[in-house]
C-alpha positions as CSV (number, residue, x, y, z in Angstrom):
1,X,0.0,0.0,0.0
2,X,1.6,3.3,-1.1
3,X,2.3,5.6,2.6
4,X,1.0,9.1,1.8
5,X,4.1,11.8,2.9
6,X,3.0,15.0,3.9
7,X,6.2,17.2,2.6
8,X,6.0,20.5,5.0
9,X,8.3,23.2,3.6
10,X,9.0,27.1,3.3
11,X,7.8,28.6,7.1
12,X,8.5,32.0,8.6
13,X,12.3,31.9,8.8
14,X,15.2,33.6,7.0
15,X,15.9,30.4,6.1
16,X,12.7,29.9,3.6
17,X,14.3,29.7,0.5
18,X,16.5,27.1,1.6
19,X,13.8,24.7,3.0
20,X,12.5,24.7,-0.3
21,X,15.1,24.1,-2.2
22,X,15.9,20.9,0.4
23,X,12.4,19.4,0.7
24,X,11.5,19.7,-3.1
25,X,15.4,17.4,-3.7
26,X,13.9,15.0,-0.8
27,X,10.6,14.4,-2.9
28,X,12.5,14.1,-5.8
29,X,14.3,11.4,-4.1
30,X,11.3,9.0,-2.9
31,X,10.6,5.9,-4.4
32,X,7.7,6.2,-6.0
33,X,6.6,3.2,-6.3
34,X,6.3,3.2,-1.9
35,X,5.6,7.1,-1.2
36,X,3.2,9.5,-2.5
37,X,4.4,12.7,-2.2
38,X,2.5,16.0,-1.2
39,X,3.7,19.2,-0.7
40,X,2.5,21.1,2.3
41,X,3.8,24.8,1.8
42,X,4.2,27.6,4.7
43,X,4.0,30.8,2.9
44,X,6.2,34.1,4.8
45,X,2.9,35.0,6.0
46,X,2.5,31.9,7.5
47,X,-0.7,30.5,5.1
48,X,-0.4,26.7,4.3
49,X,-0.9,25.6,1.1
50,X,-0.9,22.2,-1.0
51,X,-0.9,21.7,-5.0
52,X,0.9,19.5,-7.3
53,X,2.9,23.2,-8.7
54,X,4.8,23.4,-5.3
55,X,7.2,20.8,-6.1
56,X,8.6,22.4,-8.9
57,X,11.0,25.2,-7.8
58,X,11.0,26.9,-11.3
59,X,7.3,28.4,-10.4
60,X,8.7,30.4,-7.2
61,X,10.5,32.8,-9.4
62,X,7.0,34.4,-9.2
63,X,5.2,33.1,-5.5
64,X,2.3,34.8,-6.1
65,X,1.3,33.6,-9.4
66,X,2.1,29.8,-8.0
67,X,0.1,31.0,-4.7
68,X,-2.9,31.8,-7.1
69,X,-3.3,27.9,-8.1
70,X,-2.6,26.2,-4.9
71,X,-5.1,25.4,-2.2
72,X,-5.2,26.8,1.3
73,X,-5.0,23.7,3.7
74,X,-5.5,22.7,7.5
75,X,-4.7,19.6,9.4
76,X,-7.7,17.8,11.1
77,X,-6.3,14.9,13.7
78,X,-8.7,12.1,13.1
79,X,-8.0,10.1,16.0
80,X,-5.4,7.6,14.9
81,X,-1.6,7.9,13.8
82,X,-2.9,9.6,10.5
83,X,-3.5,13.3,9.7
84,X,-6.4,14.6,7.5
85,X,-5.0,17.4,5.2
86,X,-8.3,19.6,4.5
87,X,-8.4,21.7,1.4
88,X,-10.6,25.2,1.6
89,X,-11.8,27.0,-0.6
90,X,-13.4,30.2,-0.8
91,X,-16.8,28.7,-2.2
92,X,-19.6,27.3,-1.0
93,X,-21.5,27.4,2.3
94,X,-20.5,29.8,4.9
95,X,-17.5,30.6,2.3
96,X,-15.7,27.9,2.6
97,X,-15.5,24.1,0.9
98,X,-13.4,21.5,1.6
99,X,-11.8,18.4,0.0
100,X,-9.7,15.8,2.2
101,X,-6.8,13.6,2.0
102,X,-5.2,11.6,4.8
103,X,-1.1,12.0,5.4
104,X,0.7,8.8,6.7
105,X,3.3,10.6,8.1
106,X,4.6,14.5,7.9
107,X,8.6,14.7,6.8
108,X,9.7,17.8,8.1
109,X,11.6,19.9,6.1
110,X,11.8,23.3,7.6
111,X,14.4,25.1,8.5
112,X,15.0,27.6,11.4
113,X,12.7,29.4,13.3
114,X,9.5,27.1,14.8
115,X,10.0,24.5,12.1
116,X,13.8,23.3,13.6
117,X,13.3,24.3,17.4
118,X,10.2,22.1,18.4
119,X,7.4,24.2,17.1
120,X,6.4,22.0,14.8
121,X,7.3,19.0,16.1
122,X,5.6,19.6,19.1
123,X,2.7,20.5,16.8
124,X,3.2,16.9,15.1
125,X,2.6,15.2,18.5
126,X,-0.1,16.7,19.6
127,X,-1.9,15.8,16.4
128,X,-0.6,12.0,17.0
129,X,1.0,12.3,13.7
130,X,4.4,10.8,13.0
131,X,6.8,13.0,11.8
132,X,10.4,12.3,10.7
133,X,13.6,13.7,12.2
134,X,14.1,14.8,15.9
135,X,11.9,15.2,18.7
136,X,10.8,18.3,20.4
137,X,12.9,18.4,23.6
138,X,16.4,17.6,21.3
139,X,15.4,19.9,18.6
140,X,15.0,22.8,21.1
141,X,18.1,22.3,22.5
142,X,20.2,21.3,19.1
143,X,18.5,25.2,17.7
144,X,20.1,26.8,20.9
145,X,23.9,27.3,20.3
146,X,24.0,28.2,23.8
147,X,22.0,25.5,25.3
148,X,23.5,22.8,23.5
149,X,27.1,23.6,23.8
150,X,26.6,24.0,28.1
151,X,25.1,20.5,27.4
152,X,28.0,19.1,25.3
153,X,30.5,20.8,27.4
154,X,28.8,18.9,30.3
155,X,29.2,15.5,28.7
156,X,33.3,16.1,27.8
157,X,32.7,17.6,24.6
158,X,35.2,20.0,23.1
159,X,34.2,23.9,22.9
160,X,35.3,27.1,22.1
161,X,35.2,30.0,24.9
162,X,32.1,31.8,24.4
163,X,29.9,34.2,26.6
164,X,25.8,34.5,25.7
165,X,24.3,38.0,25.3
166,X,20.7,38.9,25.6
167,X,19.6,42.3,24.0
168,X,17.9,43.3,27.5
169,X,21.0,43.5,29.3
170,X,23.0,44.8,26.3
171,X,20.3,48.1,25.7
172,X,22.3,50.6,27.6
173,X,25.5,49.0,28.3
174,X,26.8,48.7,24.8
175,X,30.5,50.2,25.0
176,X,30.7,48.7,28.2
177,X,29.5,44.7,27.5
178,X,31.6,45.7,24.2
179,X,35.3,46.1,26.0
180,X,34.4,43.4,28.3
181,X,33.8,40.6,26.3
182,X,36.7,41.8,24.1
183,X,38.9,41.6,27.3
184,X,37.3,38.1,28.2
185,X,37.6,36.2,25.2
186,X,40.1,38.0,22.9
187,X,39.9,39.6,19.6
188,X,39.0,38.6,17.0
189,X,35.2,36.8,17.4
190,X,33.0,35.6,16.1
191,X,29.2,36.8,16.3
192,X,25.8,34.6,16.0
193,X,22.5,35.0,16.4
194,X,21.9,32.1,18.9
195,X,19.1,30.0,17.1
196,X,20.0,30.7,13.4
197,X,21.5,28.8,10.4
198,X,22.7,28.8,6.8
199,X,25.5,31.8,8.4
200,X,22.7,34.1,8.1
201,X,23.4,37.1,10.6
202,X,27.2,36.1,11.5
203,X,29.9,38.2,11.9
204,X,34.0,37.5,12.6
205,X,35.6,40.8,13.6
206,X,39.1,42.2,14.7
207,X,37.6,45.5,16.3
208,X,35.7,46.4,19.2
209,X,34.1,49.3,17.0
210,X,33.1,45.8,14.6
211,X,32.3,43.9,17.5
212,X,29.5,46.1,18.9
213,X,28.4,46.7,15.3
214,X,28.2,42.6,14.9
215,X,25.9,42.0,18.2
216,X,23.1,45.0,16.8
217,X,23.1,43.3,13.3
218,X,23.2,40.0,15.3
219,X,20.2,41.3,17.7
220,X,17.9,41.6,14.5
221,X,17.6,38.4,14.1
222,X,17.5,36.8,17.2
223,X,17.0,38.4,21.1
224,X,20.0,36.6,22.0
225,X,23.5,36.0,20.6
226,X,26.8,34.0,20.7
227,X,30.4,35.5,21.1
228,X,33.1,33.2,20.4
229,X,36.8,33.4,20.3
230,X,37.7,32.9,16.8
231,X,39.6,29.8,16.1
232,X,43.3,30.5,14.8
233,X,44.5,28.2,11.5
234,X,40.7,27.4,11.0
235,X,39.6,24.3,8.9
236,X,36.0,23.5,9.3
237,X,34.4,19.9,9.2
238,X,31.1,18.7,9.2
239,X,29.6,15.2,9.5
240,X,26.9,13.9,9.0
241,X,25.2,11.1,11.5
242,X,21.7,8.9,10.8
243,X,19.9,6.7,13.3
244,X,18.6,7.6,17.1
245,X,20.4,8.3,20.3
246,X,20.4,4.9,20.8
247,X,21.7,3.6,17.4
248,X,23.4,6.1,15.1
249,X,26.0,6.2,12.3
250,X,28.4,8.7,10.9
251,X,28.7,9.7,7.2
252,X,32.1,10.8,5.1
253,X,33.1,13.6,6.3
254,X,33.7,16.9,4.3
255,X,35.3,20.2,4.6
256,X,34.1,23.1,3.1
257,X,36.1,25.2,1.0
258,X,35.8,28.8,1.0
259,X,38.4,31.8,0.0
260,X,36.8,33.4,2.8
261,X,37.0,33.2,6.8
262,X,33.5,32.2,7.5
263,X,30.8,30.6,4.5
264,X,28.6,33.1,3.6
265,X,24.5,32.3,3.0
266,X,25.4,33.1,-0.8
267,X,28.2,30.8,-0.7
268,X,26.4,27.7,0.6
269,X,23.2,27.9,-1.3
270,X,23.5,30.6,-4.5
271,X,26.5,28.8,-6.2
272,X,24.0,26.0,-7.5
273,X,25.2,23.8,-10.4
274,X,22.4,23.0,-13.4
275,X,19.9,20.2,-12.5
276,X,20.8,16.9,-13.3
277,X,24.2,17.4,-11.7
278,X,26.3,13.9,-10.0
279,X,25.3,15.7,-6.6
280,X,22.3,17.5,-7.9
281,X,18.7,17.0,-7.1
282,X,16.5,14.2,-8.6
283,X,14.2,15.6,-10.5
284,X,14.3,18.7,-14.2
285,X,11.7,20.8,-11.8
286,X,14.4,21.0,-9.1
287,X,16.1,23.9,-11.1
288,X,19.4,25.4,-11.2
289,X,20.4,25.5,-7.5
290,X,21.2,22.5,-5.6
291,X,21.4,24.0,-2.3
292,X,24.2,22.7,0.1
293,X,24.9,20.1,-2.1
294,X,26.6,22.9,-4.8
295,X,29.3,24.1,-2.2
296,X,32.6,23.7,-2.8
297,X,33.6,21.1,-0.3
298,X,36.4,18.1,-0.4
299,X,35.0,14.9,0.1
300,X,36.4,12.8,1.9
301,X,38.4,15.8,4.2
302,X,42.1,15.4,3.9
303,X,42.8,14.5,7.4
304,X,44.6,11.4,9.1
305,X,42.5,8.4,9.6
306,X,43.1,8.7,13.5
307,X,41.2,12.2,12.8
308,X,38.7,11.3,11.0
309,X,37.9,8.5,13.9
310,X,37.8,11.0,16.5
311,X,35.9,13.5,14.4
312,X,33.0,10.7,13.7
313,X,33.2,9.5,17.4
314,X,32.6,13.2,18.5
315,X,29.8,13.4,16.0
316,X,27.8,10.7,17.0
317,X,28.4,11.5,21.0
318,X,26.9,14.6,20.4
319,X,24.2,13.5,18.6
320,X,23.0,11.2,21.4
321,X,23.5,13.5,24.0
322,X,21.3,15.6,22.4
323,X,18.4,13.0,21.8
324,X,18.6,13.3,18.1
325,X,16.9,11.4,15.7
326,X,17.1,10.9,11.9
327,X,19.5,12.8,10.1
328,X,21.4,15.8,11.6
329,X,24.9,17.1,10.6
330,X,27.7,18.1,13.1
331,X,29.8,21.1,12.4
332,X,33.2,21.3,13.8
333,X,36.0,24.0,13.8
334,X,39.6,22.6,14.2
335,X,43.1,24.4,14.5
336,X,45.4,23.1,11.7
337,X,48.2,24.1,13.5
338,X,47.8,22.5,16.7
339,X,45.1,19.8,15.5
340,X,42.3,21.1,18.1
341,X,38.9,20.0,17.0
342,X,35.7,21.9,18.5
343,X,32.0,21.1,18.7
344,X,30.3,24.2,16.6
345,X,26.6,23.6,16.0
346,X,24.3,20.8,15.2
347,X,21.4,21.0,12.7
348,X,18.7,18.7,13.1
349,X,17.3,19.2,9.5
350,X,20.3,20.1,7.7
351,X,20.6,21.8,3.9
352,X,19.3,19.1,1.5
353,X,19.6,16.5,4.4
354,X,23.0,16.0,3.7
355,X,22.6,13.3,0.9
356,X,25.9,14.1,-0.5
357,X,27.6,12.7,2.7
358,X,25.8,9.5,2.5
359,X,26.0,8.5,-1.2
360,X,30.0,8.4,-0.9
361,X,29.3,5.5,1.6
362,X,26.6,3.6,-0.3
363,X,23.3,5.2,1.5
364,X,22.2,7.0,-1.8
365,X,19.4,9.6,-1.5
366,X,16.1,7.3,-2.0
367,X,17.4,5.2,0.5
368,X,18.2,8.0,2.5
369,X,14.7,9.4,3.0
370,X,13.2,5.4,3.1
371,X,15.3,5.6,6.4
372,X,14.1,8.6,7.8
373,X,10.4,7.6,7.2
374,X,11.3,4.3,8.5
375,X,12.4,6.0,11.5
376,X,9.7,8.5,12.0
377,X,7.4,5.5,12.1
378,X,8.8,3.7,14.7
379,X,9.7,6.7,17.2
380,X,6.0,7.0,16.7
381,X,4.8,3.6,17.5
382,X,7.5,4.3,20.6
383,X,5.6,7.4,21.5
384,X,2.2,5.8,21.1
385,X,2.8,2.7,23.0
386,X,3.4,5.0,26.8
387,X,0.4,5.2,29.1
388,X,-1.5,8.5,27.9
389,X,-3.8,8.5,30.0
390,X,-6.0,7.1,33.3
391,X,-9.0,5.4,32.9
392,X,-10.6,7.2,36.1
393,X,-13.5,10.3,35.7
394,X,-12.6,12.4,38.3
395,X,-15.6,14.9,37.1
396,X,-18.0,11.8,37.7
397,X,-16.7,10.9,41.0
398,X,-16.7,14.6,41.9
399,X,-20.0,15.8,40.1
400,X,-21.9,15.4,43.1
401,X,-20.3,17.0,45.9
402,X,-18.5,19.5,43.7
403,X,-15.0,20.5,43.1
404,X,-13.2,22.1,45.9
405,X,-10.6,24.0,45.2
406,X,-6.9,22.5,43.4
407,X,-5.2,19.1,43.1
408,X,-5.1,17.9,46.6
């Protein structure tokens, strides 16, 4: 029987663009004789949406025309692990007229904002839905750079200094917080928004005049950012990891190459090769970008084999810590000089889940997303089989003397 996947892309986040580019490869990717895909689409103003038109990427050169043909939709629980995906329509009585469909299971593939930090994964389980990827509790703490770093650092894990700023306590004190965390950690740093990807809204700077400019650009986006000594000699390396905390793997691992100090947005998801590329999407409506999977990385990183095992090792440590669940990748920062390796960030839903760290190892893309629906649906039937709930009717029992005050 084919398994109806609810595709949910786009959302509210600086990182729109990128989800679709990610989610539209991953339905590319299904095998179509097991999964029927269908695109659930959160417009920037937050509308859902559904039509056949929102897997091709071509058509959001113009949104609104694309917008104009697709369906408004809702999700109606209907009591079991499925989902009914409602279509309305301004017609008919009362204005509105509906058409359903039932969703086997929702893949996520949101980035940022509520779509990576729980939001909607907490939105998944109260609907009883399954829903691939991590949880809510580990995707909250993976989004926190803070959060999950004090965690990490907790369980031995290797970080850089770093102090956490919240815009309250900055407004007013600006030159002031300015000289001290340059005194504390050390010029230069490096500046984040705290629950942001995709490099959007980071800084590296050499001044305190660029430092205090970094944290208000930084304080756009998020109420709360990151300061981190830079890392001297720096090589980055990422790695990917599939499974749960309980059984995970790690993929190749890659460094990305960049002319620059730090990877720009542009640089990891506008440098897109034509479709039909070796690393490139699945399907001629993909278009020309191929999100993560078009930067210019080396694959497999040049580093010693006794590396590259402690690299993985960390990768998939700090994925269980963490709780994760499906795919994530692990960045890292390491000091060529003195061979210091550093836990960066973790994302949870990563840029076009990473695909081109598992097909070097024989886990090509199809296969890829068969194992995170296969996963979804057994954390799911994990979920589902917990005690929910008491069979006892306290309002009954109560009901005729009355309810006195709170919980005793």
């Amino acid at each position: 029987m084919m398994i109806n996947v609810g595709v949910v892309f786009g959302g509210q986040s600086p990182e729109h663009e990128v989800s679709v580019i990610s989610s539209i490869q991953a339905a590319s990717a299904m095998d179509k004789s097991k999964f029927n895909a269908v695109p659930i689409y959160i417009a920037k103003s937050g509308i859902w949406y559904t039509g056949d038109d929102l897997f091709d990427i071509t058509l959001f050169k113009d949104v609104d025309s694309l917008l104009q043909k697709a369906s408004i939709v809702r999700l109606v629980p209907t009591g079991s692990r499925r989902l009914r995906l409602q279509r309305v329509d301004s017609a008919g009585l009362f204005g509105e007229q509906t058409s359903e469909f039932e969703l086997d299971i929702l893949f996520l593939g949101l980035h940022g904002g509520s779509g990576e930090n729980g939001g909607i994964q907490g939105l998944c389980e109260v609907l009883n839905v399954p829903y691939t990827g991590s949880g809510v509790m580990s995707s909250s703490l993976a989004m926190d750079k803070v959060r999950s770093k004090d965690l990490c650092r907790e369980h031995g894990i290797p970080v850089i200094n770093y102090v956490a700023l919240r815009e309250k306590s900055w407004a007013g004190s600006e030159d002031q917080t300015t000289h001290e965390l340059s005194s504390r950690l050390g010029l230069p740093v490096v500046v984040k928004p705290v629950s942001l990807g995709s490099s959007i809204g980071i800084s590296m700077v050499n001044t305190e005049t660029e430092l205090q400019e970094a944290i208000e650009e930084a304080f756009r986006y998020d109420e709360t950012v990151i300061v981190e000594h830079a890392v001297g000699n720096l090589r980055e390396i990422n790695c990917s990891v599939l499974g749960d905390e309980d059984h995970c793997i790690a993929s190749i691992l890659e460094e990305p190459v960049s002319d620059a100090a730090l990877l720009s947005y542009e640089e990891k998801y506008m440098q897109g090769r034509s479709a039909g590329s070796k690393s490139g999407p699945r399907s001629g409506k993909s278009g020309g970008s191929d999100g993560m999977a078009s930067l210019g990385r080396m694959i497999p990183a040049p580093l010693s084999e006794e590396l590259t095992e402690s690299i993985s090792k960390l990768a998939t440590d700090i994925f269980s810590i963490l709780g994760c669940a499906g795919v994530a990748r692990i960045d890292f920062l390491m000091n060529d000089r003195t061979g210091a390796v550093y836990f960066n960030e973790i994302n949870t839903i990563p840029g076009s889940f990473s695909f081109y760290l598992w097909e070097p190892v024989d886990i090509p893309f199809d296969q890829l997303v068969d194992r995170l629906i296969e996963i979804g649906f057994e954390r799911h039937r994990e979920r589902t089989d917990r005690v929910r709930s008491y069979d006892v009717n306290l309002l009954a029992e109560h009901s005729a003397r009355g309810l006195k005050g709170a919980k005793q």
